[in-house]
C-alpha positions in Angstrom: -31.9 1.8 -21.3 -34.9 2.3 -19.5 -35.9 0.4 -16.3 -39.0 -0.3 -14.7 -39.5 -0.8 -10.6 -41.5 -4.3 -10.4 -40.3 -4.9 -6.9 -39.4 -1.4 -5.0 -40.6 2.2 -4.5 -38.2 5.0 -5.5 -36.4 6.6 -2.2 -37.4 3.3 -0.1 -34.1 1.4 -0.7 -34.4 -2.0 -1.9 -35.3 -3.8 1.8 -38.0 -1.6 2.5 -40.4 -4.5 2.2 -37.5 -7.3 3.4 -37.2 -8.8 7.0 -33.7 -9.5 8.1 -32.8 -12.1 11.2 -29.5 -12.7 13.0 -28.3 -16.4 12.4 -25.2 -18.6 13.3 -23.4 -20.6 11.2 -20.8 -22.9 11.7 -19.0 -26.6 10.2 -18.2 -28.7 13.1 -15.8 -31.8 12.9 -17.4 -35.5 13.4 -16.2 -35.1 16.6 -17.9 -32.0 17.9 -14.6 -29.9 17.2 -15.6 -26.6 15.4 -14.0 -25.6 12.4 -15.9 -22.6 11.4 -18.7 -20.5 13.6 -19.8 -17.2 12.2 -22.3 -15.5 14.8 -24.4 -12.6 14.9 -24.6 -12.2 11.2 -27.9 -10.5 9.4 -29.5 -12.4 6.6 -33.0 -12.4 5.1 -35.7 -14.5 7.4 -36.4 -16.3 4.4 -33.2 -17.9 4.3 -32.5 -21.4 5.3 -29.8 -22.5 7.0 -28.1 -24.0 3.6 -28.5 -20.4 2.3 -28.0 -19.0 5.3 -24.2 -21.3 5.2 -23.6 -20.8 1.8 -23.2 -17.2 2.2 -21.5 -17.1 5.8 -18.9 -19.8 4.3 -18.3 -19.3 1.3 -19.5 -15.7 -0.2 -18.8 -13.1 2.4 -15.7 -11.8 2.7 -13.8 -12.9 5.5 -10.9 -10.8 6.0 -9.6 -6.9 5.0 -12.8 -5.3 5.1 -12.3 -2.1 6.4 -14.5 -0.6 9.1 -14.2 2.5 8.5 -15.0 3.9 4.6 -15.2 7.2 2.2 -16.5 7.9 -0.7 -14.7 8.9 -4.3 -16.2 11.6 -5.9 -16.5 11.3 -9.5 -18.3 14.1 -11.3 -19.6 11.9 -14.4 -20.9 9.4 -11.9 -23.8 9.7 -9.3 -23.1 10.6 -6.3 -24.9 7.2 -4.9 -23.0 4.9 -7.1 -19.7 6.5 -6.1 -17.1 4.0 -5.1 -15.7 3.6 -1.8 -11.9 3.0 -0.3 -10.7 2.7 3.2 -10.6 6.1 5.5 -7.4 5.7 6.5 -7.5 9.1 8.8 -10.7 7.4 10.7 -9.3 3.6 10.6 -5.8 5.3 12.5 -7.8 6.0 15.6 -9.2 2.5 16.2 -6.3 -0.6 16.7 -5.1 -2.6 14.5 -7.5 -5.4 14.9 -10.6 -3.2 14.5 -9.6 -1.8 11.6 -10.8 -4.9 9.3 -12.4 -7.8 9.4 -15.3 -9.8 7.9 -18.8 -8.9 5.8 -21.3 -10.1 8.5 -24.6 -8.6 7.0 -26.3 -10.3 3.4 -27.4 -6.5 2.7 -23.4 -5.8 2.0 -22.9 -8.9 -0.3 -26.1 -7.5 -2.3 -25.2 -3.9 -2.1 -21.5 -4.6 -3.5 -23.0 -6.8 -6.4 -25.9 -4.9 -7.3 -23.7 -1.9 -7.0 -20.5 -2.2 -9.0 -22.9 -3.9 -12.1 -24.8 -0.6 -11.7 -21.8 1.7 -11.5 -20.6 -0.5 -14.5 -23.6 0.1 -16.4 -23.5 3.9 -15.6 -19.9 4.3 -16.8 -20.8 2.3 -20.2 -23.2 4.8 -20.7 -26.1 1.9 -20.6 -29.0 3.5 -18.7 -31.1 6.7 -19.8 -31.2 8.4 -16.6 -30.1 8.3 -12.8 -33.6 7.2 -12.0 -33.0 4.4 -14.2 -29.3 3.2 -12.8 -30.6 3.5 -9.6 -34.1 1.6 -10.0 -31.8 -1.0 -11.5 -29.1 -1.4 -8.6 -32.5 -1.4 -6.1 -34.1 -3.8 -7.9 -31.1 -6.3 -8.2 -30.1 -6.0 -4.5 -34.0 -7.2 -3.9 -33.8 -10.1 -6.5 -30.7 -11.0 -4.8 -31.9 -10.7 -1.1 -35.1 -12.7 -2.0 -33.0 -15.6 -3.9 -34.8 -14.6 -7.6 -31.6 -14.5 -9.2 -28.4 -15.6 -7.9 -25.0 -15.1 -9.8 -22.3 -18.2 -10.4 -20.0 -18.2 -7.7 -16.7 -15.9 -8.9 -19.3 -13.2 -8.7 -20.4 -13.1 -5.0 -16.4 -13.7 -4.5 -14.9 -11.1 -6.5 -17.5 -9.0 -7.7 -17.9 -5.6 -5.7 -14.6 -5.8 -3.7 -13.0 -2.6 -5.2 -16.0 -0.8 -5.5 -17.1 -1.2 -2.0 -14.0 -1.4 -0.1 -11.3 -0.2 -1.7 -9.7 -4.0 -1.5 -7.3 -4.4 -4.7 -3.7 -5.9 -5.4 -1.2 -6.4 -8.2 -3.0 -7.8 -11.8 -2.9 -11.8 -11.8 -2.2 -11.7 -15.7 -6.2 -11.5 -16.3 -7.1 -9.8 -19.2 -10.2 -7.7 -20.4 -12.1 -6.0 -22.9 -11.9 -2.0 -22.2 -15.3 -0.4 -22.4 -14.5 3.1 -23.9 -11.9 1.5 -26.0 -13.1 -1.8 -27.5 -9.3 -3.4 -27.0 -8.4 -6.5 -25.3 -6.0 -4.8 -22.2 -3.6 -6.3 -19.1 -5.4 -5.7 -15.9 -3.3 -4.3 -13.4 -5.2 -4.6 -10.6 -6.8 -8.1 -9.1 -10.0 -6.4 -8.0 -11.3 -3.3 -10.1 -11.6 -5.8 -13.3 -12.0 -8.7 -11.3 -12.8 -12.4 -12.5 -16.2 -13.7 -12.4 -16.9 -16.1 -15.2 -17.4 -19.4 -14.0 -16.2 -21.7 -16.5 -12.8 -21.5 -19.1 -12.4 -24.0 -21.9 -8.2 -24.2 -22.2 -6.3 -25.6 -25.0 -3.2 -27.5 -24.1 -0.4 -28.7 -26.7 2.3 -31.6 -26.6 5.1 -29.0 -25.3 6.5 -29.4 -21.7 7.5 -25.7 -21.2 6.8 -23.3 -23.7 3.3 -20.9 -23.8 0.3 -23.0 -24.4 2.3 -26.3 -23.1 1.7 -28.4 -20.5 3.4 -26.3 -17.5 1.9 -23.3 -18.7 -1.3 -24.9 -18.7 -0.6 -25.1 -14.8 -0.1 -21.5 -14.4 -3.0 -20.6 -16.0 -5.1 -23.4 -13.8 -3.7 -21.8 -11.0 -5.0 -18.4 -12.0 -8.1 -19.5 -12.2 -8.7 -21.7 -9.2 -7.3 -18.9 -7.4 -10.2 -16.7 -7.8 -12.8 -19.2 -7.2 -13.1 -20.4 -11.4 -13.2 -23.7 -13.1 -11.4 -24.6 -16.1 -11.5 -27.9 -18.6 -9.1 -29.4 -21.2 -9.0 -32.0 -23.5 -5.3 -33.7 -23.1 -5.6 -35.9 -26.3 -2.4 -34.0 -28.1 -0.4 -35.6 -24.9 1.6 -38.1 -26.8 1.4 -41.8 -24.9 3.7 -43.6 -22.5 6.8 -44.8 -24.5 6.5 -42.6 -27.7 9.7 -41.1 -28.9 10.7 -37.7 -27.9 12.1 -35.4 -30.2 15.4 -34.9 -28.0 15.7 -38.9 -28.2 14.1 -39.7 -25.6 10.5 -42.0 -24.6 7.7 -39.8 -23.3 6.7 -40.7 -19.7 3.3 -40.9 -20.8 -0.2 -38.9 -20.5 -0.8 -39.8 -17.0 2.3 -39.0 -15.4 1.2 -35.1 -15.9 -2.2 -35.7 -15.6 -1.4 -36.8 -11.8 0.9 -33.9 -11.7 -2.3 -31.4 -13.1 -4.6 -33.2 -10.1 -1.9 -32.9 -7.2 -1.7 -29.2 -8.3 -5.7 -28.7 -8.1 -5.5 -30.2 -4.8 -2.9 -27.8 -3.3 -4.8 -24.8 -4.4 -7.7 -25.6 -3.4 -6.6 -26.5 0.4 -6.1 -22.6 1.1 -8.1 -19.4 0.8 -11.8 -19.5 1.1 -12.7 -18.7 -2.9 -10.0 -20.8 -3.9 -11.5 -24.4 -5.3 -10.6 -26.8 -7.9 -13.0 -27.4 -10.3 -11.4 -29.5 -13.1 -12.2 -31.6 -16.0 -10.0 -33.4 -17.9 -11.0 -34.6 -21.1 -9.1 -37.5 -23.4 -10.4 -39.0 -26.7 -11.4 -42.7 -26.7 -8.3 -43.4 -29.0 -5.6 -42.8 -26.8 -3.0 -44.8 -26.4 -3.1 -44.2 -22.3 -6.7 -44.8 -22.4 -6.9 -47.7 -20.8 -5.0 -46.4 -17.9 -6.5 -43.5 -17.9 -9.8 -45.4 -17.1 -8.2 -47.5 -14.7 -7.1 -44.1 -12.5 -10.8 -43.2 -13.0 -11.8 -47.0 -10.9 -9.1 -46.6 -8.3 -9.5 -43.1 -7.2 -13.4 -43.9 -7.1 -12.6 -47.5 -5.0 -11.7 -45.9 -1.4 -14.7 -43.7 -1.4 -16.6 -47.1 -1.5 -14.4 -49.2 0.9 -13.0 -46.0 3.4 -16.5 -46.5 5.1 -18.8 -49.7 6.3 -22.5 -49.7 5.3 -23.5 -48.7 8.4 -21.5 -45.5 8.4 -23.1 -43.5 5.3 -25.4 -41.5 7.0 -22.1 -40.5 9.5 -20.1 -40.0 6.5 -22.6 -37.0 5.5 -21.0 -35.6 7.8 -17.3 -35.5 7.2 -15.5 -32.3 5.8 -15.6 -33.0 2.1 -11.9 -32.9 2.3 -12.1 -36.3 4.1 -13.5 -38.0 1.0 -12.7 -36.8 -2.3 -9.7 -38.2 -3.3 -9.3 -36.9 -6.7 -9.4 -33.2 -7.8 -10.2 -33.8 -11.4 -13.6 -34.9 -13.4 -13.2 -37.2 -15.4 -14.4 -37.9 -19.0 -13.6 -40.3 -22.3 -14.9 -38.1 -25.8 -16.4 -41.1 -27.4 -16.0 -39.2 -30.7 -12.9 -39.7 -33.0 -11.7 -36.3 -34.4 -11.3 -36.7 -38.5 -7.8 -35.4 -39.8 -7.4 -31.8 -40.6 
């Protein structure tokens, strides 16, 4: 594959032509408290201070970064897309609290995305030439530092992190497609396959405990939300409130795990700065829980219209977003009735 420079010169670097500021950024409390405050960081002058935000809060990487890095040779690889890792001998002269910290520059945000899709592309054996891995990594880094394109979310979180810093940990039960071998493999490491897809349609079946039940279905939740991913089910094959059980027994009904699914979402999401709950639940129209199912929809949706007078809404702008969503889950009725199989 062939690329062609539109944006930068060859042996300029990709923010030749780019002007970079310091900023602040910070999420105070309705009562002046400060919750976050990130200072001194660089980012393009063209950013806002939503952009600016954004990437303070939510996409740089706030902690195990190592100050101190090497490079890994690798002889099939160029030597500017090598990887890098920690330099421990280096890192053992400075304390313990210099040793890591935060990204506080955009241009390492960029350079890990830009870089690790390039050094991907290089080992899959996608570009024609060096020249043409390393006009594509320049000219990403300067569609990213200019806002021309812009990733989903998983990516600024995950993407990069083994490639640039040597950050990694024990597989999460992710899977992936091996390059050179075409096969579906077990990751065993969080970071060097990490997960950035946004979005995961899961199936869920009328079992409590059993793989591809309702209790595995939490696990897997988990595994996403954990790395900063949504996921959406429909729950229609959740028999209703009072149908018999196979042991004897009377179901306690869709919604009683349904709340259980939304508490979960909730307790994930309050730690860990990629960690969110994005979560749609989906029942048919012909439910037998239905019409409670609606009825959770109206009640969880009334305090966010009572909590606050009229007179408060431009204050309540304001408030952590914590403060006002009450439930985790998005709700939705399928309208269509599925025909027997």
């Amino acid at each position: 594959m062939r690329i062609e420079r539109r944006f930068t010169k060859a042996g300029q670097g990709a923010y030749a032509d780019i002007e970079f500021r310091k900023a602040t950024s910070e999420i105070k409390n309705p009562d002046g408290s400060i919750v976050f405050r990130l200072e001194n960081i660089d980012v393009p002058a063209q950013f806002s201070q939503v952009a600016t935000d954004v990437l303070a809060q939510k996409y740089f990487r706030k902690a195990g970064v190592p100050t101190r890095l090497k490079k890994v040779e690798e002889n099939d690889v160029p030597s500017f897309l090598w990887r890098s890792v920690p330099d421990d001998a280096a890192l053992k002269t400075l304390s313990k609290d210099e040793q890591t910290g935060s990204e506080i520059d955009a241009r390492q945000v960029f350079d890990r995305l830009a870089g690790t899709w390039t050094y991907w592309g290089w080992k899959g054996g996608y570009f024609s030439s060096e020249e043409d891995a390393s006009a594509f990594q320049d000219e990403l880094a300067y569609m990213l530092a200019t806002q021309r394109v812009a990733p989903n979310s998983p990516q600024w979180f995950n993407t990069g992190l083994h490639w640039a810093y040597g950050i990694d940990g024990p597989g999460q039960g992710h899977f992936y497609v091996d390059p050179f071998t075409g096969k579906l493999t077990k990751s065993k490491s969080a970071y060097e396959h990490p997960q950035p897809h946004a979005c995961f349609i899961q199936s869920v079946e009328d079992d409590l405990v059993n793989e591809g039940g309702i209790m595995d279905l939490w696990v897997r939740e988990a595994r996403l939300f954990k790395y900063g991913s949504g996921t959406g089910s429909n729950f229609s094959m959740l028999r209703g409130e009072g149908e018999k059980l196979s042991g004897g027994g009377r179901s306690s009904g869709l919604m009683s795990f349904l709340k259980i699914g939304d508490r979960a979402a909730g307790a994930i999401k309050s730690g860990g700065t990629t960690r969110r709950a994005a979560k749609m639940v989906v029942v048919d129209i012909d439910h037998p829980d239905i019409e409670e199912y609606i009825n959770w929809s109206v009640k969880s949706a009334l305090p966010r219209r009572t909590r606050f007078p009229r007179t408060m809404s431009n204050a309540s702008s304001s408030l952590p977003a914590r403060a006002t969503r009450i439930s985790n889950s998005r709700l939705t009725i399928r309208i269509g009735i599925r025909k027997p199989i």
